[in-house]
N, C-alpha and C positions, 0 to 999 in steps of 0.2 A: 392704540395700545394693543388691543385684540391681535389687529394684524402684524404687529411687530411682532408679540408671541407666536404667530402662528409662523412668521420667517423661521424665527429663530429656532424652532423645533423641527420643520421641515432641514435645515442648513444641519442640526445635530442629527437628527434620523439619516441624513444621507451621508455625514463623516463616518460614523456609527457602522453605516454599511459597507462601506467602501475600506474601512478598517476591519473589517469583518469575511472581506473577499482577497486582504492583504496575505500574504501566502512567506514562509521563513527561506530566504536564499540559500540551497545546501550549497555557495561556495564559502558560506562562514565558517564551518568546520573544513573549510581544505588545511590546517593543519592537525588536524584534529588525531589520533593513535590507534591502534594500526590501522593500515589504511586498507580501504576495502575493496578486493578484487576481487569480483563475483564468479570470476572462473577459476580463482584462487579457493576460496571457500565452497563454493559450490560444487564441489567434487567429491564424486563418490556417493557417501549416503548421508544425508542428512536428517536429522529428526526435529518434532516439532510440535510445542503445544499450545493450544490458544483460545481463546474465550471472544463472541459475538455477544457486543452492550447494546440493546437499542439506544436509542434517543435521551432516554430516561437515566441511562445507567445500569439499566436491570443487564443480568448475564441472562441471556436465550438459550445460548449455542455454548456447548465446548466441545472442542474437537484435540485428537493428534491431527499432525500428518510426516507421513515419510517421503523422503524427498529424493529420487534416483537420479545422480546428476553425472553428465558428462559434457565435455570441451572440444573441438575439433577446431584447431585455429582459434578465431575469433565469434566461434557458432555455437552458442550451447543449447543441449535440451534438457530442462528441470519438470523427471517428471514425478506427479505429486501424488499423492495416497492419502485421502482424509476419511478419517475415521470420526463419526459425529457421536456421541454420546448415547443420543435416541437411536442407535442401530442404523444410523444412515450410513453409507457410503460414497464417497464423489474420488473422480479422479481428473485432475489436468496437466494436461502437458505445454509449458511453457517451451517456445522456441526463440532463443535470444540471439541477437548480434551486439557484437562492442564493436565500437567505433569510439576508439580513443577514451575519454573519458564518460563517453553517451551508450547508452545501451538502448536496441529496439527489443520491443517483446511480443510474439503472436502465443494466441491460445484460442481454442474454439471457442471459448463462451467469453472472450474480450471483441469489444465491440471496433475495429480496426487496430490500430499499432499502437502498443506502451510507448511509452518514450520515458525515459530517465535520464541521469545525470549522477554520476558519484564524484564526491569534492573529499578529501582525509577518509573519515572510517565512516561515512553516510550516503548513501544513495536515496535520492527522490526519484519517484515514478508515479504517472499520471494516465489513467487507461478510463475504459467504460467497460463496466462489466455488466455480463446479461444474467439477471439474476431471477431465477426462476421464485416466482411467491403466489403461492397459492390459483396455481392452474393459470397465471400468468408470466409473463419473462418483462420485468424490468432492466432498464438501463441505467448503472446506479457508477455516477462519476465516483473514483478512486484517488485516494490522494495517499499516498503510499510510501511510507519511510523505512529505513531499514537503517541500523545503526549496529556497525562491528564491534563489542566491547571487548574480546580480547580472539586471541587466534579460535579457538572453537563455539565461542558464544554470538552470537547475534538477535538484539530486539528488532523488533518491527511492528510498524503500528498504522493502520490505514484508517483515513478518516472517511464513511460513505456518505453521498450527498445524491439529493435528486430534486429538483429545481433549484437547487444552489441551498435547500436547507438540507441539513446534519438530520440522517435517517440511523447512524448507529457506525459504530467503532470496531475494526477487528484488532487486538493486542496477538502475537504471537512470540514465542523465543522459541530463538533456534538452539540445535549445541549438532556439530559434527560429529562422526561419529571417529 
């Protein structure tokens, strides 16, 4: 009987997990309104405000940031301005390509190629970013959504992870200007 219980909690701990590494398909919102083209909306200047949750839920961090963005064909640079609360400052410059409905993304402190995917008004993107913490640089996998609600507004919400546990949340919205 022992050993039956102990299956049977081994068999639930690993659903458990594996449900738990299960990830949402953005082609469910491919019809979803309006639809989101990130050389469409990311143009010009964009603004942006957002709060870092650790683990717990607590807000750490709030920051703006300003977003300088331009398109050349299928090439954009989105580059970013944050303003941290505590007087910090950070800046990055994303380098994007679209390829149809995929996008790749470079930036110095991403750890090789974004890669994404927009389906209706939502884009997933998936990076490693090098996160500096305390006289250290972590690599902290990116699980990263961004959701069009209407022409000038945009949420976005990245989940951070490092050995595949949940280290803290970043929420952002955007609005064009």
């Amino acid at each position: 009987m022992i050993m039956k219980s102990a299956l049977v909690a081994l068999v639930t701990s690993a659903t458990l997990g594996m449900a738990a590494c299960a990830t949402v398909d953005v082609a469910q919102y491919s019809l979803e309104k309006p639809p989101l083209d990130l050389a469409q909306y990311f143009t010009g200047t964009v603004d942006g405000w957002g709060i870092f949750q650790d683990r717990s839920g607590t807000v750490v961090k709030r920051f703006t940031v300003r977003i300088d963005c331009t398109w050349k064909g299928n090439e954009g640079t989105l580059d970013e301005y944050f303003e941290y609360t505590d007087g910090t400052t950070q800046n990055r410059i994303w380098k994007l390509v679209r390829n149809g409905n995929r996008y790749t993304g470079t930036a110095a402190d991403v750890v090789g190629t974004a890669q994404g995917t927009a389906a209706g008004n939502a884009l997933h993107w998936n990076y490693v970013l090098a996160l500096p913490v305390d006289g250290k640089t972590w690599n902290m996998d990116m699980d990263d959504w961004m959701f069009l609600i209407d022409d000038g507004t945009m949420l976005n919400r990245t989940t951070m992870t490092k050995f595949g546990l949940r280290v803290g949340e970043v929420t952002l919205s955007f609005r064009k200007r």
